[in-house]
N, C-alpha and C positions, 0 to 999 in steps of 0.2 A: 220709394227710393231705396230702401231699407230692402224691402225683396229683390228689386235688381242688382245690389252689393251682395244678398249673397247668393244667386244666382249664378255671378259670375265666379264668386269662389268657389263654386258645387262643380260651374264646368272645369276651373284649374283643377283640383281636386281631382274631377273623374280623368284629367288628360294625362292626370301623373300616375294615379293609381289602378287605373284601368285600361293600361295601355297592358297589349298582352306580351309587350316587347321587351317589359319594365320587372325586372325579377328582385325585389328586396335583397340586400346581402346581411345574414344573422350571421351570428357568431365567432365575428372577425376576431382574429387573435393574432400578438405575433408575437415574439420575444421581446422582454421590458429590460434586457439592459441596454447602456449607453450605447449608442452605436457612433462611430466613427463619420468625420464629413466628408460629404461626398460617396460615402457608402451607401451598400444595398440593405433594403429593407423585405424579409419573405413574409408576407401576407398569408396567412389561411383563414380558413371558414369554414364552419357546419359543412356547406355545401360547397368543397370548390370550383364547383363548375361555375355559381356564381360569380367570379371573380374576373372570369375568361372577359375581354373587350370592357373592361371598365378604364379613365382617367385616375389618376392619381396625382395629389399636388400636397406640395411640402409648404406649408405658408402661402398658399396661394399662387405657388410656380408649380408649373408641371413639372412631372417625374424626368428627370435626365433620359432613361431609356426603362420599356416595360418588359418584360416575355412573360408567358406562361408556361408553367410547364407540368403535365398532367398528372395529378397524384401527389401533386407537393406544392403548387401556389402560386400567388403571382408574385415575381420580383421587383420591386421598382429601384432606381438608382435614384438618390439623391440629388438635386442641382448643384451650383455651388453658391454661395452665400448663403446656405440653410444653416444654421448653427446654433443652441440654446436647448433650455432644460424642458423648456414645453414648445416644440416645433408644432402646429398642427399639422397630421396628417391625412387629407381628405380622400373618399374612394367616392368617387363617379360613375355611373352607366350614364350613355350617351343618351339612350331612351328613356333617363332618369329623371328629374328634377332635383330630387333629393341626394344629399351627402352623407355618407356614412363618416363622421369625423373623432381622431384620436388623439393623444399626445403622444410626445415621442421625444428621449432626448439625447444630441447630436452633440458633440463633442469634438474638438481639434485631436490629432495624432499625440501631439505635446500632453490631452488630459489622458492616457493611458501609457504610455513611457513614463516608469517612474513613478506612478500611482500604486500606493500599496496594494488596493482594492484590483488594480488592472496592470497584473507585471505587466505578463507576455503579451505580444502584440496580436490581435486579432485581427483579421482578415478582413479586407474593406470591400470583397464580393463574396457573396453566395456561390459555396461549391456543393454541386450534386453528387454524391460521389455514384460512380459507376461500377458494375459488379464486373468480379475478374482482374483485378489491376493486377499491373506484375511487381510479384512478390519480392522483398531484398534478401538475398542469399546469405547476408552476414547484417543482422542489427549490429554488431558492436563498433561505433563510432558516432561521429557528432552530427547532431540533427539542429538544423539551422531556418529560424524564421525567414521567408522573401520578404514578411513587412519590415522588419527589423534586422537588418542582419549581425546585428550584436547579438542577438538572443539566440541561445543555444544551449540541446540539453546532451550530455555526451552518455550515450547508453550503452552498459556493460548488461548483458545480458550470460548467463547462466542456462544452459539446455536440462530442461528436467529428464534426468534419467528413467531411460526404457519409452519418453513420449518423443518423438522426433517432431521437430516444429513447435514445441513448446518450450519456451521460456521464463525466465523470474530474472526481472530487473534489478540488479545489486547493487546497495550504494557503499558496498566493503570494500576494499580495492581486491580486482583479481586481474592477474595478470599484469600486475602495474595501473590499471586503471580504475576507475570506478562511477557508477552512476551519478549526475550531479547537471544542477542547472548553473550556465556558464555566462558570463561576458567574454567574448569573445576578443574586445581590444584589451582587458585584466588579463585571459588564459592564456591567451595566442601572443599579442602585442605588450602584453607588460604597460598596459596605461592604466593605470588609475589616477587620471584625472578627473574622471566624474563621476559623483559620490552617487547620484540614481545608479548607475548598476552595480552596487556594493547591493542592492535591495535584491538582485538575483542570480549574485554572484556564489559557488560555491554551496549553493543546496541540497542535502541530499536529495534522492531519487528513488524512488522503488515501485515496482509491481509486477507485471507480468505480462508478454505478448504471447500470442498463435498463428503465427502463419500457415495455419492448414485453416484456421476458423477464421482468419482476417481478426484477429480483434486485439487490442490494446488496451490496458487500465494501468495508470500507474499515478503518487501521490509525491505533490514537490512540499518538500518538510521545510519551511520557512520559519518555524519557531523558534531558533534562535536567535532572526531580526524579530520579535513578537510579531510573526503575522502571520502564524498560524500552520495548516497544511491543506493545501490543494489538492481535488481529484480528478483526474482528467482519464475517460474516455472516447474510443474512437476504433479508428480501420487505417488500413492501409490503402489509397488511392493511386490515381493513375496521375503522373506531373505532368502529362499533355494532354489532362482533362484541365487543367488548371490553366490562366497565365503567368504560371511564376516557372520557366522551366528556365532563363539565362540570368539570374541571380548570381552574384557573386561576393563572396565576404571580401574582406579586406585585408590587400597583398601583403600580409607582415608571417607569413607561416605555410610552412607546408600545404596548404590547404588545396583541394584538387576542384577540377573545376566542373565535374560528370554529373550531373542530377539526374540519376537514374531512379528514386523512387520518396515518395512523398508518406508522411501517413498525418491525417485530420482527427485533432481529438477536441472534446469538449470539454469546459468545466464542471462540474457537478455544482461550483460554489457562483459564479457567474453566469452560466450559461452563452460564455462567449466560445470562439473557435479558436484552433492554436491549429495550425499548417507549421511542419516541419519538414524539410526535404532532407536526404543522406546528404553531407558533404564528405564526399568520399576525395 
């Protein structure tokens, strides 16, 4: 009896691991901050090709919607009722038996608005950026989140003499204005009703862009709520690679309605994404 028990688990065994259709996935990795609900999650691996036609399920619901895309991973979307600090995240091959399984933790809009740890709002899809986006002929004015459209950092930039297309972000005032991260109903609408954006209101701003090199770095100085200084880099993207291009702030201010150019920075301290489009 005893030989035919494990008999049968030698055959399960060879059906799962000797199937030549059945590819192991090693060295799954993905970013461990909080992510947002209903948001996407980018999957990589040692090997991404392993990843191509696999399941993914969040607590035992499948992924909302999957793609792959070659050279950068699989994306999965979220369902909805996924939410909490340890979501399991499982990866399936159809030709599999086995799960590759992670935690993951998912959080409402509300834990990042207003959280010291997660001013600005991060992006609740995966953006690829594409090479060549069209470049903004004038950085100086206010750059506005589509997650949030309170969130807003107003950039005076400075052109470094003798480099054309180079810049240095200043949080001095020039011209009248000056570098600085905004609430937008505080700057624009004169509310200060609600004390969460007093946390990123009025920040200074500084670092440096290139619009010959595509590239942006610049740090939000919050130390004087104690909460330190952030750094964020990134590029300038294309806004109708995105779906954020008919965004709109809120009618209390000259505010124009043209979203002509977007640029994607990362945190160096979170590793989350900050999408900012011109509101020109």
């Amino acid at each position: 009896m005893r030989t035919i028990k494990y008999l049968v688990l030698l055959v399960c065994y060879c059906l799962a691991s000797c199937n030549p259709d059945c590819q192991n996935i090693t060295d799954v990795y993905f970013a461990e901050h909080p992510y947002v609900e209903e948001g996407e999650v980018l999957i990589k691996s040692s090997n991404l090709n392993n990843l191509r036609a696999r399941d993914v399920f969040f607590n035992d619901l499948p992924a909302e919607e999957l793609r792959f895309v070659t050279d950068v991973g699989l994306i999965a979307k979220m369902p909805k009722g996924v939410k909490g600090e340890k979501v399991s995240l499982r990866i399936q091959d159809q030709d599999c038996t086995d799960f590759v399984s992670y935690n993951l933790n998912v959080q409402s809009e509300t834990f990042f608005i207003g959280n010291e740890d997660y001013i600005p709002p991060a992006p609740p899809v995966i953006i690829i950026p594409l090479p060549n986006p069209p470049l903004p002929p004038n950085i100086n004015n206010a750059w506005v989140s589509p997650n949030n459209t309170d969130y807003c950092i107003w950039f005076v930039v400075i052109e470094v003499p003798g480099s054309p297309g180079n810049y240095t972000i200043s949080p001095v005032v020039y011209n009248g204005k000056k570098s600085q991260e905004l609430s937008v109903a505080r700057a624009v609408c004169a509310d200060t009703s609600d004390p969460d954006t007093g946390l990123y209101h009025g920040n200074p701003v500084y670092g440096m862009m290139s619009t010959t090199d595509n590239m942006i770095q610049f740090w939000v100085d919050r130390s004087s709520k104690g909460l330190g200084i952030e750094e964020f880099a990134g590029q300038f993207i294309n806004v109708d690679d995105t779906p954020f291009n008919n965004e709109n702030v809120p009618d209390c201010g000259t505010w124009g309605k043209t979203k002509l150019h977007m640029m994607m920075v990362t945190s160096k301290q979170t590793g989350r994404s900050l999408l900012l489009y011109q509101q020109l």
